[in-house]
N, C-alpha and C positions, 0 to 999 in steps of 0.2 A: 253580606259578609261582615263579620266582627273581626276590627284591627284596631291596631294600636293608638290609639292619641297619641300628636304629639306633648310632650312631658316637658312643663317649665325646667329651666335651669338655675333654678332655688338649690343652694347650696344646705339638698337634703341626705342625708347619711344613717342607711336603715342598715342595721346590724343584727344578726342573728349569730349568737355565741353556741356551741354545742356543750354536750358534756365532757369534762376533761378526758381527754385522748382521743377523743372525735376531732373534727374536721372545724377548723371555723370560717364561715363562708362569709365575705364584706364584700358589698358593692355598692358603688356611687353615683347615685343616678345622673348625676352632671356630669361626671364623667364618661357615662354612657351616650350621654346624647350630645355633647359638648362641638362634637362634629357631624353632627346630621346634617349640615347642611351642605357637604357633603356626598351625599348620600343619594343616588338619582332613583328614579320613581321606579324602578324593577322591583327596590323591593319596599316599598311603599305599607307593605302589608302588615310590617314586622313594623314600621316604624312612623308611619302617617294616620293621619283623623280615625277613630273609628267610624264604618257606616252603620249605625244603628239598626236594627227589626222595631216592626211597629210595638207601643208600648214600654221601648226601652230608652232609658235617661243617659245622656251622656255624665262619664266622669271626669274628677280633676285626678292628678294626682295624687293626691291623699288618699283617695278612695281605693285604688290599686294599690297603696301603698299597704292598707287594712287589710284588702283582701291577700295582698302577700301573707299576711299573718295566718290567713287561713290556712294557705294552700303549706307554709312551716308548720303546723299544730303542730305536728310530729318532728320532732327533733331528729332520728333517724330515719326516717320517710325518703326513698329514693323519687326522683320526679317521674318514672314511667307510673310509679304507686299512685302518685296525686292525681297523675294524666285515667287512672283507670279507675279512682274513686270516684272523681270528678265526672265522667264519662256514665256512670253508674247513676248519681245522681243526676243525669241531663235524661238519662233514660227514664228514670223515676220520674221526674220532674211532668215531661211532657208524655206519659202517659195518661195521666189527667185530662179528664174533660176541660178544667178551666187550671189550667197551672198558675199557682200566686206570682205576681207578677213580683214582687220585694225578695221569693228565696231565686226569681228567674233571673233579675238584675246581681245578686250578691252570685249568683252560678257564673253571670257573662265577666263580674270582677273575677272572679278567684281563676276561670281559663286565662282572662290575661295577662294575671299575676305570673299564671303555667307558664305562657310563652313568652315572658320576660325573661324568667329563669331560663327558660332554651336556650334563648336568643345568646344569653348572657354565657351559658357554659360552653356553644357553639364559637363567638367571638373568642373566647381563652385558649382557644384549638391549638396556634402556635407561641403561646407562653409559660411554656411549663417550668416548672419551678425544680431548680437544682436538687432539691431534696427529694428523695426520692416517695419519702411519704407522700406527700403533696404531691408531687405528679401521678401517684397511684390514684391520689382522689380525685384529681382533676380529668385524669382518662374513665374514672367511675362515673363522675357527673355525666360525662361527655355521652359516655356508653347510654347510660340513663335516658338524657335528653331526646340521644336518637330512638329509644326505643319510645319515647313518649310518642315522639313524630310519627312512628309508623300506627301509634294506637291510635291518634289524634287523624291519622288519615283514612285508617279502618272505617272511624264513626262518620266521615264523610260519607262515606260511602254505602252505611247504611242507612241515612238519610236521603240518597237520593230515590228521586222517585216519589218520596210521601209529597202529601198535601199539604199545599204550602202554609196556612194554617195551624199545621201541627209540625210545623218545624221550626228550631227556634233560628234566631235571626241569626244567630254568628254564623249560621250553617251556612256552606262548607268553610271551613277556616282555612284550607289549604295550606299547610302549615309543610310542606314539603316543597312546595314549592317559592313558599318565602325565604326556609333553610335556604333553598340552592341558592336563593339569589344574594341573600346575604353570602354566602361563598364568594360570589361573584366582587361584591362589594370587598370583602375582604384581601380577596385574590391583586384586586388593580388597586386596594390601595396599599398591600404590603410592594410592589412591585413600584408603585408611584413613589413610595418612599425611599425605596431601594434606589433609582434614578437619581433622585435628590441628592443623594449621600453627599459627603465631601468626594470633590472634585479628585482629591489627589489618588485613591480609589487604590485596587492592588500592585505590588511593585512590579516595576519592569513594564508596563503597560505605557506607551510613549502619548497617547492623544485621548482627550476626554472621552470620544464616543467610543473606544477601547474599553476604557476603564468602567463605560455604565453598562456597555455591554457586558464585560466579566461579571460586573457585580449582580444583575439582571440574571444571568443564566445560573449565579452559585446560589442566588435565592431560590430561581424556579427547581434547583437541585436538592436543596438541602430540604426544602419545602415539602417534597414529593418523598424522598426518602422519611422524614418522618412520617408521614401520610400512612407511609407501607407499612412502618416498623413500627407504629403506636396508635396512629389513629384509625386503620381500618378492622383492626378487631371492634372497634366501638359502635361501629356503625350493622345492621343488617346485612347479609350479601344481597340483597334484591335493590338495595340503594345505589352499589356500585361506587363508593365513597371515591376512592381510588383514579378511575376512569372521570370522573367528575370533576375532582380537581385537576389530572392533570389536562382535562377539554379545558377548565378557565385557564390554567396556568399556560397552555400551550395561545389561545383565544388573545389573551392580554399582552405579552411574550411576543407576539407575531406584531399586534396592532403598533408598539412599538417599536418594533427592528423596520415596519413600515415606512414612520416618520423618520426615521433616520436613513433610509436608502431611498426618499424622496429628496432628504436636506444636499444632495451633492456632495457626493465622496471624497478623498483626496484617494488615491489607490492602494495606498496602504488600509488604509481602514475598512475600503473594499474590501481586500482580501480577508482580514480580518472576523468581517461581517458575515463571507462566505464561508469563512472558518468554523464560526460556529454556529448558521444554518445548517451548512451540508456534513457538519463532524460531528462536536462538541457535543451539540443537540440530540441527534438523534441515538448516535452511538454511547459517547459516554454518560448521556441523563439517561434519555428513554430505553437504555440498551444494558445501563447498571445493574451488578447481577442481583439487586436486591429487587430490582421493575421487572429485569426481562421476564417477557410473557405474559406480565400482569397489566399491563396497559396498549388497549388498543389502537398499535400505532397506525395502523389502515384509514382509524377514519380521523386522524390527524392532519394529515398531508403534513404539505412542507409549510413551515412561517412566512415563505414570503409566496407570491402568487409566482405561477410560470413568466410571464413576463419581465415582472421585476426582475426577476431573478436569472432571466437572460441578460437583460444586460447588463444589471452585473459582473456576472462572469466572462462577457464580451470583454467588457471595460478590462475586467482583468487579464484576462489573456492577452488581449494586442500589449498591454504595457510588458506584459510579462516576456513574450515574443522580442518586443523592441532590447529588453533588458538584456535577455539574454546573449540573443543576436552581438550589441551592442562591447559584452564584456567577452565574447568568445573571439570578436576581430582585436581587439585592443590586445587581450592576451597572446594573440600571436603572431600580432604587429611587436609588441615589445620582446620576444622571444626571437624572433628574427632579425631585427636591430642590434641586440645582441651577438648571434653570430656572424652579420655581417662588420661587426667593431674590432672584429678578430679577439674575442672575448672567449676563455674556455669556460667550459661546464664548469660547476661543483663537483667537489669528489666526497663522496659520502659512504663509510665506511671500505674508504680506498678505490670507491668506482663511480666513473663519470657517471652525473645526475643531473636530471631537468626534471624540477617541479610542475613543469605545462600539464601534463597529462594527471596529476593529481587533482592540479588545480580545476584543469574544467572539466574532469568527472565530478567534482566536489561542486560548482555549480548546475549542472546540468542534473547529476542526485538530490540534492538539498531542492532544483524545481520540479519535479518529477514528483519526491514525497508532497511537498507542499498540493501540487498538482491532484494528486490525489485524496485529501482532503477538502482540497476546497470547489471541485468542480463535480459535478453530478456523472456528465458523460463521459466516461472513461478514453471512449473511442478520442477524443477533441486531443490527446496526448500527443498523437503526432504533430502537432501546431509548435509544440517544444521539441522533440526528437530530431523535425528536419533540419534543425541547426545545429545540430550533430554533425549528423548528415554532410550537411554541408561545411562544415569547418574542416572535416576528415578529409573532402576532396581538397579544401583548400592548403591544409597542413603540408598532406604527400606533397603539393605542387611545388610549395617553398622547399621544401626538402630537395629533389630533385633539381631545383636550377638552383638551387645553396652548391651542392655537391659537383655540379658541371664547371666552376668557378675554381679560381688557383685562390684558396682560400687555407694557411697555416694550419688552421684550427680542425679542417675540413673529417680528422680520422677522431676527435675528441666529441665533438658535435654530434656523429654519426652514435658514434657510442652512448649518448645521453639517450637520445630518440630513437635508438631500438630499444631502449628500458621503456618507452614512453609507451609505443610499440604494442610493447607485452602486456603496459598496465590496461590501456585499451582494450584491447583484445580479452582480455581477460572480463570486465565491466562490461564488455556487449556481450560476449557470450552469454555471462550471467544473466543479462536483462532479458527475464521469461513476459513480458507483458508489457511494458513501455513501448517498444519496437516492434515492426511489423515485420513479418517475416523477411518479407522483401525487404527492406529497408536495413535486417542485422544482415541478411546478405551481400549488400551494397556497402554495406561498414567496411566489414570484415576482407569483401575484394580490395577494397581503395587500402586496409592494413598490409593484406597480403603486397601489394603493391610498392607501398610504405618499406615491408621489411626487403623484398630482393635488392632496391635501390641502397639501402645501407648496408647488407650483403654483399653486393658487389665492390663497393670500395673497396672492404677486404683479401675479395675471390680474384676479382679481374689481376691483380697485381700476379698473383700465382700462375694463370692462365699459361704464360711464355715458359715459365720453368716446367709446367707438366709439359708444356711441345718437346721443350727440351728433350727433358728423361724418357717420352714417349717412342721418343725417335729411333730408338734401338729397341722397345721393345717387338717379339716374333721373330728376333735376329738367331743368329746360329749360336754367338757368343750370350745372348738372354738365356735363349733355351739349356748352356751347356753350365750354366750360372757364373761365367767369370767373367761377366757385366754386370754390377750390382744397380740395376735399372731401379729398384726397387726403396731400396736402402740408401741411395741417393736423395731422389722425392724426400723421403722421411725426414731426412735430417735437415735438407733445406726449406720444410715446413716446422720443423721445429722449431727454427730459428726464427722466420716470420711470425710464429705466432705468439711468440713473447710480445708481441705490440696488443695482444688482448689483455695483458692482465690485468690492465685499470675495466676490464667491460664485465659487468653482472656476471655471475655464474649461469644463470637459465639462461640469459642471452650467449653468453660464450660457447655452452654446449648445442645449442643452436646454428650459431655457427660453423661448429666442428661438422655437425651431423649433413650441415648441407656441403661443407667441405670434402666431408667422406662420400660422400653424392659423386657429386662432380668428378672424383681422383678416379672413383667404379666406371662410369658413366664414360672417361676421355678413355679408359684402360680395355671399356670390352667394345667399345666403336675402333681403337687399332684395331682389337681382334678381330671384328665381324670384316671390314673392310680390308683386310689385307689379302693375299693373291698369291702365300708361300705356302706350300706342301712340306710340312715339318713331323715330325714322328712324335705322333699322337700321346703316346706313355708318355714322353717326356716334356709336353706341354702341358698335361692334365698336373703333374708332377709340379711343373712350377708354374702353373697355376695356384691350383693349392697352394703353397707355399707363401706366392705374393699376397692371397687371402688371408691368410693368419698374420703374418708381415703386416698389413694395413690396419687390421680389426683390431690386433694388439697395439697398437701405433694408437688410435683413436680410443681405446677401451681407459688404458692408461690414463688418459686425458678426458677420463670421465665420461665421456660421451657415449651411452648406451644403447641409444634409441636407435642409430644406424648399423647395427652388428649384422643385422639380416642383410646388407652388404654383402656381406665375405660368404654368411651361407649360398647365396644366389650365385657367385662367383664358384665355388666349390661344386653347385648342380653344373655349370656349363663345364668343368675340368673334368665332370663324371659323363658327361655325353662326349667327350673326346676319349676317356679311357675306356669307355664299351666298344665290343666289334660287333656283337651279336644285334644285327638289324632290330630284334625283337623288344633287346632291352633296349636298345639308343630309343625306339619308337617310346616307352614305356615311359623312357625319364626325360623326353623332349616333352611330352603331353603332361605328365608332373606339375616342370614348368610353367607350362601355359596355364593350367590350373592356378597355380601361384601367382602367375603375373599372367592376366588377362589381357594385356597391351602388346604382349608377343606376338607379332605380324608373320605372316608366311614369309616377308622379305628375310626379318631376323632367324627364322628356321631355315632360310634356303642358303643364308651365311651360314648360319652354324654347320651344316650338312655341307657345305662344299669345303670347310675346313678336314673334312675326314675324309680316307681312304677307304678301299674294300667295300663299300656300296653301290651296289645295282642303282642302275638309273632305276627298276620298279620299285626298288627298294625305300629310295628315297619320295618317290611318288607315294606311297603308302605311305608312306612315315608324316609326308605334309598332310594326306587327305585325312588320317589320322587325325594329328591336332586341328583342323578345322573341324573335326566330326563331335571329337571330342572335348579339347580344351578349352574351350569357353562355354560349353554346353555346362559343365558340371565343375565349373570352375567356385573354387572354394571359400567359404562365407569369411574365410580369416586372411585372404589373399593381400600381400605386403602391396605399398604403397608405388604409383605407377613407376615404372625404370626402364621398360623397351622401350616406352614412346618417345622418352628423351635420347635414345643411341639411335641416329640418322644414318642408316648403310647408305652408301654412296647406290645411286641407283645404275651408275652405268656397269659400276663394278658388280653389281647382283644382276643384271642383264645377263654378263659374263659369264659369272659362275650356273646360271639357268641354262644356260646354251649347252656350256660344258659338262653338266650335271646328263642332258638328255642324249649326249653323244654317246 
């Protein structure tokens, strides 16, 4: 095989001028070779001893320097031209019985003059020149060169096979496979450069191996992006330009994230590291919309080996774990100290506020994003989640024995952390993928939990006043309406709940709607338990009545979500105003359709508050809604309310007895 001599570094400077508005091409042999030593034996071919064929004279430099002259004669001559004159005359040459050995050596100069200038417009790949002239010409050389390569690989190839005799020595020059290796050569030493750089590297980057790291991956970036957008028109498609560099760039790129996830991490840099293995890398270089698709990332893999790169990510996780862990107890260690100092909340745009529940969604998001950049196995996320998890059980707990305590603050407190509450509640819901089913289930109970304890501060205080007002009603003076049982309640709820106005609007309406719960709830357990035979009209009558009374009462006060309330009240006032067996049957099954929770206990109250029914009558009417009402009970059915009204069981004993007499 015919290679290159190495070339003294005689400070020699061959120039070829073109004609004006041509190109002028200078190159400096010393500064070509200045760093060969350098240069490791892969590509040898481009840049070490020639091995002579028999009969042929080693040259110096000079002599390649001459023969450059040949392979210039032509002032506009592109090098695939020279590469396929040159190639013409080799065929000429050794078709000859005795080819002259003087035009066979000036043939073996003027080839390696050719692959000088390759070598030469190959190296100039990433320095092109701002002008844009000039970078036309230096993507033309470039274009050129490559196509020389594949002519220069062609004639290998039809030399194989003959007899060695009639082949001349350089054969095969393999000149495709010296290009690659110069790539290679190129590749780890713009990258070794790039390492080198000054320390202080790009801003905001806190620790050196940060900073060679950034610089390292915006090389392998910007490097590859030219590749796409200028150098691979120049190149063959059978060469695969493209795919080639970015195997060295990906090959080089890895071998150093190597030495540095052997040197001992500190965990930031860790993270860092994994940042841009498992992100940076693949997604925003190899995944730019200038590459995507154009580079085979399959047979890439990953930069670092599976192993490395477990424990890596180990390393980072338990720290990560402890971190979290760590600022989730602190946060509501100090949030609790707080309440216990007899300290009130902030008030923020007029209503008590606790930043807790910002604050550790804001860590627990901020790990969660990170998380999912830097870790490969998505599933590993609960490792962070269960301290969620667990902080939520531990929250409600302090809440709860906060609140059993003679604590001033105790209704101000309550009021921050049902905002907190909401804010929760809200961020689990949302999280489609971070959380396991099981686990936004288990949140959202320990919330649910969370909110009736701060709910009742409110509620329990009421409790005694609806006994109060309850206790006349189903009386003779309710029913005749000159007991305002109703209108009482109201107003003495009015007055208590001027102690929300410092509480959130969603939370306050929240409250209302479990208030208007409760008032339904304490108002149709009098009715279902009581034991007085009243005239039906006039129960359904004020019925009604307290319905609309209530609904307006809470509507007023914005609270909308509970109105189905007062309708469901208004259904039980219309099964007291029917006589007709057939319809009481029609509109008690209704119900049950509506509200699935309706027991036969609560149909056997309802039906012993009414007259005029046959014991079979009422037997049909129960077997009825068991046949029917939850059979075809209805996909839009309001939210549960018989199973919170408790008939007294001995009292529905009673009225069963009575009913079948």
């Amino acid at each position: 095989m015919i290679l290159f001599r190495t070339l003294k570094t005689d400070k020699l400077d061959h120039r070829h001028t073109r004609t004006p508005g041509s190109v002028k091409l200078v190159w400096d042999y010393p500064m070509i070779w200045e760093n060969r030593s350098s240069i490791n034996g892969s590509i040898s071919d481009w840049t070490g001893p020639c091995q002579h064929g028999p009969g042929l004279s080693q040259h110096g430099p000079e002599d390649v320097l001459d023969s450059g002259e040949a392979v210039q004669q032509e002032n506009e001559e592109q090098l695939e031209e020279v590469s396929r004159r040159l190639i013409t005359k080799e065929e000429q040459l050794f078709s000859q019985d005795s080819p002259n050995e003087e035009e066979e050596d000036q043939l073996q100069k003027d080839f390696e003059a050719l692959r000088l200038q390759i070598r030469m417009a190959v190296q100039n790949t990433f320095t092109f020149s701002s002008s844009s002239s000039t970078t036309s010409a230096q993507l033309e050389m470039l274009r050129s060169a490559a196509a020389s390569i594949q002519q220069l690989e062609e004639q290998d190839l039809r030399w194989t096979g003959c007899v060695e005799g009639r082949v001349p020595g350089w054969r095969p020059q393999k000149c495709l496979s010296a290009h690659n290796s110069l790539l290679q050569n190129m590749v780890e030493s713009r990258l070794m450069k790039t390492a080198e750089e000054d320390h202080s590297g790009p801003d905001g980057l806190s620790s050196d191996l940060k900073r060679e790291v950034c610089r390292l991956g915006i090389c392998v970036k910007e490097d590859l992006l030219t590749v796409v957008r200028m150098v691979k028109d120049c190149y063959p498609p059978q060469i695969d330009i493209l795919n080639l560099y970015a195997g060295l760039y990906h090959q080089s790129f890895s071998t150093r994230l190597t030495e540095l996830a052997g040197s001992g991490l500190e965990t930031d840099d860790c993270c860092y590291l994994l940042l841009w293995i498992n992100h940076y890398y693949p997604h925003e270089i190899l995944n730019h919309e200038d590459l995507k698709g154009k580079i085979n990332t399959a047979c890439l893999g990953s930069l670092l080996l599976e192993d490395h790169l477990d424990q890596l990510e180990d390393q980072y996780l338990t720290h990560k774990e402890d971190t979290v862990k760590l600022w989730l107890n602190t946060a509501l260690q100090k949030e609790e100290e707080s309440w216990l100092s007899g300290k009130k909340p902030e008030l923020i745009d007029q209503y008590c506020f606790s930043p807790l529940a910002i604050e550790v969604i804001q860590v627990i998001d901020s790990s969660l994003t990170e998380f999912s950049y830097v870790i490969r196995d998505q599933s590993k996320v609960q490792r962070i989640t269960v301290h969620l998890e667990s902080f939520l059980s531990s929250y409600k707990t302090c809440v709860e024995e906060f609140v059993k305590g003679d604590h001033s603050n105790v209704c101000s407190v309550v009021k921050a952390h049902l905002v907190c509450e909401e804010q929760f509640r809200d961020y689990i819901t949302g999280q489609m993928g971070s959380l396991s089913e099981q686990q936004r289930c288990r949140c959202l109970e320990t919330l649910s939990a969370l909110w009736d304890c701060g709910c009742q501060c409110f509620i329990s205080p009421i409790y005694i006043e609806l006994k109060v007002c309850f206790h006349d009603l189903w009386t003779s003076n309710w029913l005749k309406g000159s007991l305002p049982v109703i209108d009482s309640l109201l107003d003495f709820l009015n007055q208590k709940l001027t102690d929300l106005s410092d509480l959130k609007p969603a939370c306050r309406q929240s409250i209302l709607g479990n208030l208007h719960e409760v008032v339904v709830i304490k108002y149709v357990k009098k009715m279902m338990n009581t034991r007085k035979k009243i005239d039906q009209q006039m129960a359904a009558h004020r019925i009604t009545e307290d319905a609309q009374k209530i609904n307006s009462f809470f509507k007023d006060k914005d609270c909308t979500q509970s109105l189905w309330l007062g309708q469901m009240l208004c259904s039980l006032a219309e099964i007291l105003r029917l006589q007709d067996p057939g319809s009481v049957q029609l509109e008690i099954v209704s119900v049950a359709r509506t509200f699935p929770d309706l027991s036969d206990d609560h149909v056997t109250a309802l039906l012993s508050l009414k007259s005029g029914l046959t014991a079979a009558n009422i037997r049909s009417i129960r077997q009825s809604v068991k046949e029917n009402g939850t059979l075809h009970a209805s996909t839009t059915h309001s939210p549960p309310f018989f199973s919170k009204v408790k008939v007294q069981r001995i009292n529905n004993m009673i009225k069963q007895m009575w009913l079948k007499t």
